[in-house]
N, C-alpha and C positions, 0 to 999 in steps of 0.2 A: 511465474515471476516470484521470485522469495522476497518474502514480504518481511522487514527488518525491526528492529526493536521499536517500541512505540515510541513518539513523538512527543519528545520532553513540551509540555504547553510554558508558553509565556504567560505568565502571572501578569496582570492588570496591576497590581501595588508595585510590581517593578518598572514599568513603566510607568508610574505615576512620581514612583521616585528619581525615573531618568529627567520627567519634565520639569519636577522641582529644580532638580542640578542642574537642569541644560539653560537657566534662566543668562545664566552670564555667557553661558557658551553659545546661545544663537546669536547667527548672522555672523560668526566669527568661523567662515569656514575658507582663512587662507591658505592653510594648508595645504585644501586640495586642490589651489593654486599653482603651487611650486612647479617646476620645469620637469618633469620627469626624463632622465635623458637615456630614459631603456635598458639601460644596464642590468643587472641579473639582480633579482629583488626577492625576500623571503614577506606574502603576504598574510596576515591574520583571514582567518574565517570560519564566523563565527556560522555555526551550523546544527539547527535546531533538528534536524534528519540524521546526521552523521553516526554510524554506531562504532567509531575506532577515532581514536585522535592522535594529533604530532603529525610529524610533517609526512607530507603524501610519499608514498617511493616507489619504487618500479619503473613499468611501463608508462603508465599512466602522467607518471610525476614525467617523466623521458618527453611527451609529446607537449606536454602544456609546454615547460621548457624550451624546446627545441624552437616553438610557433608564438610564445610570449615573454621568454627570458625571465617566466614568475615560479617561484614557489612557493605549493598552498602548505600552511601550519594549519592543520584543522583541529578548532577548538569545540569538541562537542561536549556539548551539559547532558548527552545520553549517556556519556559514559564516567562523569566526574562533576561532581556539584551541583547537577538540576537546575531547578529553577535560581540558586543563587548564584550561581555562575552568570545568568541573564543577567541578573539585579546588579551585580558587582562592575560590572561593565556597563551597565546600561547607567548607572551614576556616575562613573567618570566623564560620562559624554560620550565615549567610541565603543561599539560593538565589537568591531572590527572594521578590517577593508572590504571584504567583502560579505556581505549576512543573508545566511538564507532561516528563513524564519515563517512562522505562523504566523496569520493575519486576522482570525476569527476574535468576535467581539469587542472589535473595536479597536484589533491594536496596531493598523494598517496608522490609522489616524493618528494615533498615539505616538509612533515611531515618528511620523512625520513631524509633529507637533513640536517633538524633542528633538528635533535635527538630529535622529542619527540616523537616517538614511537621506541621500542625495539625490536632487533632480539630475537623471540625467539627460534630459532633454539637448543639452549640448554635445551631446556626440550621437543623440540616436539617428540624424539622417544618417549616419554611417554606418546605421545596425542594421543590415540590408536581410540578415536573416531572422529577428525580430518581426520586423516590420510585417510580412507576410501574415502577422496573427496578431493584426492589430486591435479588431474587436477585444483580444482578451488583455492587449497594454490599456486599452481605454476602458476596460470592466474594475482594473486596477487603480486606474486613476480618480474612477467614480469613487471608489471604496474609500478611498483616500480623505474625499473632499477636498481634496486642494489640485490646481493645472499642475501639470509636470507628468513625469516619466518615473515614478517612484520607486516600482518593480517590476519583476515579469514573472507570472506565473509557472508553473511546472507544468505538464501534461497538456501542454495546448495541441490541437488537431486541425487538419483537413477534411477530414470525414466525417459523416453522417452522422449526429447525435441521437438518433433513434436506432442507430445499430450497436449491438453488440462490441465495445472495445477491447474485451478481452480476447481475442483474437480465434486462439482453440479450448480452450478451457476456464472456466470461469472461473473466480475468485474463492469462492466457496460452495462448495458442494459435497454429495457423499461420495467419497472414493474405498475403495474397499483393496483389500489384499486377493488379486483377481485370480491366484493358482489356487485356493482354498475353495473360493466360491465353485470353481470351476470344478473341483473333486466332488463336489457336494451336487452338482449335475442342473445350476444354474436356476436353481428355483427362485419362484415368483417372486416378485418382491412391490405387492399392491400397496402397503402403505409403512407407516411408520413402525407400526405392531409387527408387521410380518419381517420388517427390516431386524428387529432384534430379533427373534425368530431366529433367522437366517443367521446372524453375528453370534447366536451361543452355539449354533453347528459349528461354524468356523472356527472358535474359538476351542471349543471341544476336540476339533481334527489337528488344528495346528499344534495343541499342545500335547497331542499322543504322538502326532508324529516328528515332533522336535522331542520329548522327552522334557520339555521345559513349561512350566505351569505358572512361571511372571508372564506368560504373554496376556493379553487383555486386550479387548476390542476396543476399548477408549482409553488414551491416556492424554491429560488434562492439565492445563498449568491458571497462576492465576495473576501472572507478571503484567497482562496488558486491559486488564480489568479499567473500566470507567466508569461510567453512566450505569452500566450493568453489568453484568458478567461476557467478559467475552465470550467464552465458548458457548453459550448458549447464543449471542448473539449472532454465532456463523450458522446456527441451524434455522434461525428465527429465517436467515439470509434463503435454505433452503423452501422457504414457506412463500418466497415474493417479497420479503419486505426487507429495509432496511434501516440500521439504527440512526436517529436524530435527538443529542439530547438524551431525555430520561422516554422518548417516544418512538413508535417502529410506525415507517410509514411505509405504503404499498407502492410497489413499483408506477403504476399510474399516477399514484398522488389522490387516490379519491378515498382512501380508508387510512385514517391516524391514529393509534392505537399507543395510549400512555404500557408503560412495560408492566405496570402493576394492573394491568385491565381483565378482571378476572374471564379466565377461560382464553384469553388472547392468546397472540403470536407468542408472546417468549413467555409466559406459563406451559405450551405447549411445546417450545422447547427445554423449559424445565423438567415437563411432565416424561416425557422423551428420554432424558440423559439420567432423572431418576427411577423409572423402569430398570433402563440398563443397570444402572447401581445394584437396582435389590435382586437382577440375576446377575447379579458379577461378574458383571464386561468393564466396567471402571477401574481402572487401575487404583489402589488404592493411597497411592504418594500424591492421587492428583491434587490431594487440598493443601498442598505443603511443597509440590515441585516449582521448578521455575522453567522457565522456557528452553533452556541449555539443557537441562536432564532430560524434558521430555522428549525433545528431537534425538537426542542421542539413545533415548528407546525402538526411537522409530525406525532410525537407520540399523541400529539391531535387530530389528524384525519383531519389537517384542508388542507392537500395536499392530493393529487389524483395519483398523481405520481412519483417514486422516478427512478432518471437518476442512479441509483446504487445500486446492491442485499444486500450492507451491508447497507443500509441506512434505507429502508423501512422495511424490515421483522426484524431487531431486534427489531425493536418500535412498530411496531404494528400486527404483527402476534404472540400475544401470546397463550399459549397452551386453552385459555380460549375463544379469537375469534378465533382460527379457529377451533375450536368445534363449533363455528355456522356460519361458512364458510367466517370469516370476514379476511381480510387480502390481503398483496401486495404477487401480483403473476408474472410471465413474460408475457408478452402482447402476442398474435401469429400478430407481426406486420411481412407481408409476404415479405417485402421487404428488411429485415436485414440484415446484413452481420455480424453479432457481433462479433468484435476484444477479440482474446485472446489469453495469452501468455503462450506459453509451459514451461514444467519444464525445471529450468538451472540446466544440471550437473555443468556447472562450481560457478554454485550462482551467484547472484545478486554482481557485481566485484564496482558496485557503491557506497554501505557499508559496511564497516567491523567495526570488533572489534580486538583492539590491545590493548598489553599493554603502560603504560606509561615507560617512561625511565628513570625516577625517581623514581618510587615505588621500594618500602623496599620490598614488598612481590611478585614478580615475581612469580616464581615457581609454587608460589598458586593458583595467578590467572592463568597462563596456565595451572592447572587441573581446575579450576573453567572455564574459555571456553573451554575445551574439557568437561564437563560434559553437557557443554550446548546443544551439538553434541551431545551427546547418547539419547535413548529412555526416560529415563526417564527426562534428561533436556528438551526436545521438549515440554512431555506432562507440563511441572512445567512452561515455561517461554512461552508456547505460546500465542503470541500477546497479546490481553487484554482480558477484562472482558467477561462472557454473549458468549456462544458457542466457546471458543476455550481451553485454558489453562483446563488441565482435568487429574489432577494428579494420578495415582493410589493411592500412599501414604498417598493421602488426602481420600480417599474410592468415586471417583467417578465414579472409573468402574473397575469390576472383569472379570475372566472368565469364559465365560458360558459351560455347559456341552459338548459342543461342542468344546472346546479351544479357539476359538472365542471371541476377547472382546465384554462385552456389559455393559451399563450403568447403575448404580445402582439408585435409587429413589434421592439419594444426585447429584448425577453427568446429572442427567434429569434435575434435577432442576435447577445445574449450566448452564447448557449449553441451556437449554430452558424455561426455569419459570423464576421464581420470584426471580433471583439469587443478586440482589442488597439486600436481607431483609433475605439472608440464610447466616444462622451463622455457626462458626467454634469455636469448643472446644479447651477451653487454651491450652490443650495440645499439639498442632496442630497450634496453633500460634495468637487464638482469632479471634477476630473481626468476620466483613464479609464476604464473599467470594469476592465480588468487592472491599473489601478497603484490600486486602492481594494478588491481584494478580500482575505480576512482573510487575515494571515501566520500565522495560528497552527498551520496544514496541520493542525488536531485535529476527526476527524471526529466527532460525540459519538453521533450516529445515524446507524445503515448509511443509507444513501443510497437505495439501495430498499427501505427499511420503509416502511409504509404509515402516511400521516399520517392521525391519526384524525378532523383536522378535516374532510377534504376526500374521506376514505374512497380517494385515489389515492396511489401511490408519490410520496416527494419527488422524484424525479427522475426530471425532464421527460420525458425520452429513452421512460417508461415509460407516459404519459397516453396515453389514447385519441387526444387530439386533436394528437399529434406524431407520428401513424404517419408514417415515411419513405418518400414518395410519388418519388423520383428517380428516372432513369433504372437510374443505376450499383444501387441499392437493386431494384428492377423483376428486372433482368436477370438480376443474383444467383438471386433468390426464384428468378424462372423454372426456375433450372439447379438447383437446392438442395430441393426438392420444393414448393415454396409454401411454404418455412418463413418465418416473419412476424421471428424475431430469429436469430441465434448459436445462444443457447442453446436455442429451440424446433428447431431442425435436430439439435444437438448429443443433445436426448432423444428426438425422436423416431424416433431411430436409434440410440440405443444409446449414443452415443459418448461420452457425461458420465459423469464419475464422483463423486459428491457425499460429503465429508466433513462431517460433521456439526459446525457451529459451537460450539467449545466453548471458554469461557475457563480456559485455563491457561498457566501459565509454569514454566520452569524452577527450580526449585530452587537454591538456594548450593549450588557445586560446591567441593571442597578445592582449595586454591592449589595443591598439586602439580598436580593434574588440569589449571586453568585454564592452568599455565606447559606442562604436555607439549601441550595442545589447539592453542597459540600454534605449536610446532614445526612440529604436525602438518598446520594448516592451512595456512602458509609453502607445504611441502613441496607435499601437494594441488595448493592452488592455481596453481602455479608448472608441476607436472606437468601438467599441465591445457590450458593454456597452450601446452607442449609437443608436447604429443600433440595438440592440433587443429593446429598448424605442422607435422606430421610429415611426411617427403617420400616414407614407403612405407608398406605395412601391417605389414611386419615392424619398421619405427623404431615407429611409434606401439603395437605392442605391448609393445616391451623399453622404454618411457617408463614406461607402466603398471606392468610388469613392475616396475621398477626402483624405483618410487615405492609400492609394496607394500612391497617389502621395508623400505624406508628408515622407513617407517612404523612398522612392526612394531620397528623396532631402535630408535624413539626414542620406545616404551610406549605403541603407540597403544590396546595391548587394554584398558588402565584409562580413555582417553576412549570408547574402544567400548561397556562396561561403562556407563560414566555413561549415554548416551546410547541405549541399548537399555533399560535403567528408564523413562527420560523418553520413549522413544516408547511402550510399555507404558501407561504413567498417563495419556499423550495419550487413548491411544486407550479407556480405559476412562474416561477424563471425556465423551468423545464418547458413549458410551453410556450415562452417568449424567443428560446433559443429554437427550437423546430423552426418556428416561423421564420425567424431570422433568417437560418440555415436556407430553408424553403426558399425565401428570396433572394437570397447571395447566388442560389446555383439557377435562377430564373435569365 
């Protein structure tokens, strides 16, 4: 699954300033009164996920159309204005008509407070494919503090919260450039030392046999940076844990570890990405690239390895190299523990989509998100381009003699060819298949939940009849025990580690808290940074060293403090949802 630009956050002071404004505007919501009489309408949506804005086109815009007479204007703050684009809109009173947005610390509440989201409780008996996940409308509603229907989360499930949701491959882990390793005659790879090891042969073979000496085993960006570094944080992910905060916590929930914990998880994924540095596997634009340059190294072959399954195999595992066995695989590094997060029945409680409390056309938009819930909206609106979104309607997959879906020569090619240069007939909505799939990037059903129409996963990648029969696919298996995905290698060895899918969100934090957290993550971040550039082991410990202390002197122990609560409740909602789970299938 390609995972899209990061998630512009809602500022808490623009929301504070929607509530000031909205003082005259609540309870004044006749607007979304008025008669709607169906007619062809152009809606605002306002969309905190979106990474493209202006009005939807293609395909995708063809089928909303066709089944709601609406067209979406998508207003994203990821691609023009940020957080004031929030603010500017959230003071007039209207988001939009329809907002999908962030809900963490407090701003579920917030939003409600200021009327700019709508109860829809008056049209939801008729959201009949909502309704099915109602645990995670009333986990929403909780969040809320106030009765009503306020939003629906993204990612809701029917399945097991203690299994694996990523279906075949996990989120983050080590993939490697599998036709190098393979010349190199598939040695060991016991831990993290022997993994760079391994990564400067490769690095060494690929660039005598290309003639090209920019290639590099790592190349780095620093566009999605928060709390900590990200790139370090996807290796920290390799270790069992995952990031909360300025805190990395273990997949079980029993080990909380602040990210300045010396010797900890992300020192030792520091410790890790700055080895590779000082033998020259790091690309070295990484302190200065952005996210668009580094992928477009990738898909040129000019890195080795990708810290993410969505990263490397869309760009360069195509149907063409791994027919001659070229392509990013999982590494069998034996020391993994790879983090990964279970399906949430309640959904992802951190996003939803609601309506606006101003739109004329209510009504419509709650069957336009409840269509998003049914089987056919999952296959129409999932995620983006290239392996997911696979509409029947558009003819990417029938059912085989066997009832069974499987993919048709159109829908092989969306989902694994050449799907940027595959065209769609006017009737159907024109264009490309890439410039017509949904901009809304809102997932409403995990992706490998199982459609109950069809009794198979929505996504393809998971049907019987898309087993990967390639070369590059064959070869792997071979060396990997017969493992049939990722994640069957990854359990049948141990090396998974499964958090239990559980929707929660943080909490409103006090504005002191929220302004010392701003310092502290500057600080982090930037040491981070630092200490993977370090020219010896003794620099890169006095960076550490020094970025402790600095911490500590600008109040870090009152965000420590928040965020040791919050991974605490994490991890006893992880526990509340098993049980639950546990009992719903009794």
């Amino acid at each position: 699954m390609e995972l899209k630009k990061k998630i512009t956050s809602v500022l808490a002071v623009g929301l504070a300033a929607a509530m000031t404004f909205s003082l005259a505007a609540c309870g004044s919501d006749t607007a979304g009164e008025e008669k709607d009489d169906g007619s062809l309408v152009t809606v605002d949506v306002f969309d905190s996920l979106a990474n493209q804005q202006g009005e939807q086109k293609g395909w995708f815009a063809k089928i909303v159309q066709d089944k709601f007479n609406l067209k979406l204007n998508i207003i994203a703050p990821n691609v023009s204005g940020g957080d004031t684009v929030f603010d500017t809109r959230a003071a007039s009173g209207s988001l939009g008509d329809l907002i999908i947005t962030g809900t963490g610390n407090g701003r579920l509440q917030k939003l409600v407070k200021a009327n700019l989201v709508t109860d829809m409780t008056p049209y939801y008996s008729s959201m009949t494919n909502v309704k099915k996940y109602q645990n995670a409308v009333d986990a929403i509603t909780e969040q809320a503090g106030k009765d009503g229907v306020w939003g629906i989360p993204q990612g809701v499930s029917s399945s097991d919260p203690s299994s694996p949701s990523e279906g075949m491959e996990p989120t983050s882990a080590p993939y490697i450039r599998w036709e190098y390793y393979k010349e190199l005659g598939y040695p060991e790879i016991k831990d993290l030392d022997a993994f760079l090891d391994v990564l400067k042969d490769m690095q060494d073979l690929a660039r005598k046999e290309t003639g090209q000496n920019d290639i590099y085993a790592f190349s780095l960006f620093k566009d999605w940076d928060g709390d900590v570094m990200n790139n370090a944080s996807a290796v920290v992910n390799w270790l069992g844990y995952q990031g909360q905060g300025s805190v990395f916590i273990s997949a079980d929930g029993k080990d909380v570890q602040p990210a300045t914990q010396e010797g900890g998880v992300y020192e030792q994924a520091l410790e890790f990405l700055n080895k590779a540095e000082q033998m020259g596997l790091v690309d070295p634009e990484s302190t200065t690239q952005d996210w668009d340059t580094m992928q477009n190294k990738v898909t040129n072959g000019k890195t080795l390895v990708s810290l993410f399954s969505w990263l490397g195999k869309p760009r360069m595992n195509s149907d063409e190299n791994k027919a001659k066995g070229v392509g990013f695989m999982l590494a069998p590094l034996q020391s993994m523990k790879v983090y990964s997060t279970g399906f949430t029945p309640d959904g992802d409680g951190s996003t939803i989509i609601a309506i606006g409390s101003k739109s004329k056309y209510k009504e419509r938009l709650a069957k336009f998100i409840d269509w998003l819930y049914s089987s056919e909206g999952v296959y129409a609106a999932a995620s983006n381009s290239g392996g997911a979104a696979c509409p029947k309607g558009l003819g990417c997959w029938t059912e085989g003699s066997d009832g069974k879906p499987q993919l048709t020569d159109f829908g092989k090619q969306a989902m694994n060819g050449d799907h940027a240069n595959l065209k769609i007939s006017d009737d159907l909505g024109g264009g490309t298949y890439d410039s017509g799939f949904s901009l809304l990037n809102f997932k409403a059903v995990q992706q490998n939940d199982i459609d109950s129409e069809t009794g198979a996963a929505f996504n393809p990648q998971l049907w019987e009849s898309e087993a990967d029969t390639s070369a590059l696919f064959k070869d792997w298996s071979e060396h990997m025990g017969g493992a049939t995905s990722d994640i069957d290698y990854l359990e049948k060895n141990n090396l998974l580690t499964v958090a239990p899918g559980a929707s929660y969100t943080t909490p409103q934090e006090e504005s002191t808290v929220s302004a010392t957290r701003s310092s502290i993550k500057t600080e982090v971040v930037n040491a981070s940074w630092n200490a993977l550039v370090a020219k010896s082991d003794a620099e890169f410990a006095k960076v550490l060293k020094d970025v402790r202390q600095q911490v500590k002197d600008l109040g870090y122990d009152s965000v420590l403090k928040v965020d040791e609560q919050n991974a605490k409740d994490l991890a006893k909602a992880r526990q509340e949802v098993v049980k639950q789970y546990q009992s719903d299938a009794k």
